[in-house]
N, C-alpha and C positions, 0 to 999 in steps of 0.2 A: 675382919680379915685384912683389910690395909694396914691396919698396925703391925699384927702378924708379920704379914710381907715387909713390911719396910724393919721390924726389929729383923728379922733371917736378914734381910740384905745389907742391913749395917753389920751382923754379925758375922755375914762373910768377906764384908770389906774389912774390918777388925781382923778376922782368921788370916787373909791373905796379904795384910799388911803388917802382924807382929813379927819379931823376930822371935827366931827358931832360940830356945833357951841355950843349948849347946854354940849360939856363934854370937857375935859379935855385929852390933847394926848400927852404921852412922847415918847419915841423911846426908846427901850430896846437895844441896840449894842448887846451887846454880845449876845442875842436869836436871831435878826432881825424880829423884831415886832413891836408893840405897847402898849402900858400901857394906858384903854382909861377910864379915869374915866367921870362917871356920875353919880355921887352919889349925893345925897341931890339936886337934882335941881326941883325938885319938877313933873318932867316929869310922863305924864301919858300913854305915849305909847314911846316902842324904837328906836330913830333915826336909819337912817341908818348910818351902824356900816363898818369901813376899813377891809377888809377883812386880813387884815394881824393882825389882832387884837391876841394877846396874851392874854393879862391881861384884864378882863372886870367888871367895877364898878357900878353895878347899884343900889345898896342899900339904902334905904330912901328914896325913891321917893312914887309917886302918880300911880304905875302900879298894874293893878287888874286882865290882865292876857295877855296872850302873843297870837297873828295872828297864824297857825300855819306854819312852815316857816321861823319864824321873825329870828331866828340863825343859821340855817341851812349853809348858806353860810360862816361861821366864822371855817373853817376845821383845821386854826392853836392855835386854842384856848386853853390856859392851865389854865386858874383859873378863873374863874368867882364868884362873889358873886352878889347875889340878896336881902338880905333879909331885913327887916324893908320896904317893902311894903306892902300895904291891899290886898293883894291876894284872889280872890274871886274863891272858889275850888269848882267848880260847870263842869258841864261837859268839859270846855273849858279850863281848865287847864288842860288838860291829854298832851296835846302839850309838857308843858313846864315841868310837874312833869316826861315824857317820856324822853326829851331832858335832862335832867336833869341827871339821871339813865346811862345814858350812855358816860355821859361828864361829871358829877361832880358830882357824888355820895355824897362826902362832904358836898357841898353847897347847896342839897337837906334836909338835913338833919337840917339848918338853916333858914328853909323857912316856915310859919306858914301861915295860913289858917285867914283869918280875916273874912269872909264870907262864909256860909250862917250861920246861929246864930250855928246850931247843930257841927258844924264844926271847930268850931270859935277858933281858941289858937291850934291847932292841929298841929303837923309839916306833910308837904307836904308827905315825904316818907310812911307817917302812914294811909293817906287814900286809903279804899278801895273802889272797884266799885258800895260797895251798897249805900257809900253813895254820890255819883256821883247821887243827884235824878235826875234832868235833863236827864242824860244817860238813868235810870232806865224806865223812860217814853217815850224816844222817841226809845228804843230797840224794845217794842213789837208790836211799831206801824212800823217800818220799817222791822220786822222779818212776821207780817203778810202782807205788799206791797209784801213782796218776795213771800209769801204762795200763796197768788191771784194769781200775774205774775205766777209763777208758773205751778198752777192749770189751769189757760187757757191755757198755753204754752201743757199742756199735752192732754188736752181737743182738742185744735188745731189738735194738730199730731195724735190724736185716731182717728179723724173725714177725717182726710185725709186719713189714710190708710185704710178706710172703703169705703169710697167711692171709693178708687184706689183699691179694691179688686173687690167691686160692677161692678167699670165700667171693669174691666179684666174678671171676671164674664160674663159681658151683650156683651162684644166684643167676647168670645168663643161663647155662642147662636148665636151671629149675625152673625158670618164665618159659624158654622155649617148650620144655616138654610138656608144661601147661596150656601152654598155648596149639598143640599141635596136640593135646588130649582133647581140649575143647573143639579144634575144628574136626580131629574124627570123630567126636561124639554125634555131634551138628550135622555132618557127612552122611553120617550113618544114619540118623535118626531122619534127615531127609528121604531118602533115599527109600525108606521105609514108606513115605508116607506115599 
């Protein structure tokens, strides 16, 4: 079993450090990294990428918007450029305009909107959430899922502790009237004797 283990973990160190057949992989020495270009290959989604990746090229391709996720795993990443893609800035690019904002500010700021027409030539950093339609439609339909849920969740627990009041209620009558059957019985039965 320890060979096992140790062949799977070199074989995932191997997986997560080839390069992607579609790009391009130098070795930086002096950062210890990767330089991995993929630019102009005409790629319409991101291979998977070496985790040790530094420099990332994907500029000129056929990508219209990003899994969310698909970078996540690149934590030594210093430069990326994406742009001369048709980026299609509809609800699904918040992934990548988010990802962006917090790892390369710069290269956001080179990244333009090819899709939907009203959007069209726009850079990425400049869109706001209204015009996110997509977003703006499926918001009020999952803000009222929550209202519903909700309103039965409340509706639920009114109905329960009404009835847990009713039956604490109908269980004091029920001890009482047992108890005052018992003492006329008792009463009675004294009273006899």
């Amino acid at each position: 079993t320890v060979v096992g283990f140790s062949l799977s973990l070199l074989f995932r160190v191997a997986q997560t450090e080839a390069c992607p057949p579609s790009c391009h992989c130098k070795s930086l020495a002096e950062i210890k990294g990767l330089h991995v270009d993929c630019s102009s290959r005409n790629l319409t989604e991101v291979p998977a990428l070496p985790i040790n990746t530094k420099r990332l090229y994907l500029q000129n391709n056929s990508l219209t918007s990003l899994p969310p996720g698909t970078l996540d795993s690149l934590s030594s990443l210093e430069e990326v450029k994406i742009s001369g893609n048709p980026w299609n800035c509809d609800c699904h690019i918040l992934y990548l305009k988010l990802w962006l904002e917090d790892v390369s500010a710069a290269s956001l700021a080179d990244v333009r909107c090819a899709a939907p027409a009203p959007v069209r030539m726009k850079p990425l950093e400049q869109l706001t959430g209204n015009e996110l339609g997509i977003c703006k439609r499926l918001l009020p339909i999952k803000c009222l899922q929550f209202f519903w849920r909700d309103l039965i969740l409340i509706a639920g627990a009114t109905i329960t502790l009404i009835l847990a009041a009713w039956a604490l209620k109908f269980s004091k009558k029920l001890v009482c009237q047992i108890n005052l059957c018992r003492y006329d019985s008792r009463g009675w039965l004294l009273g006899r004797h």
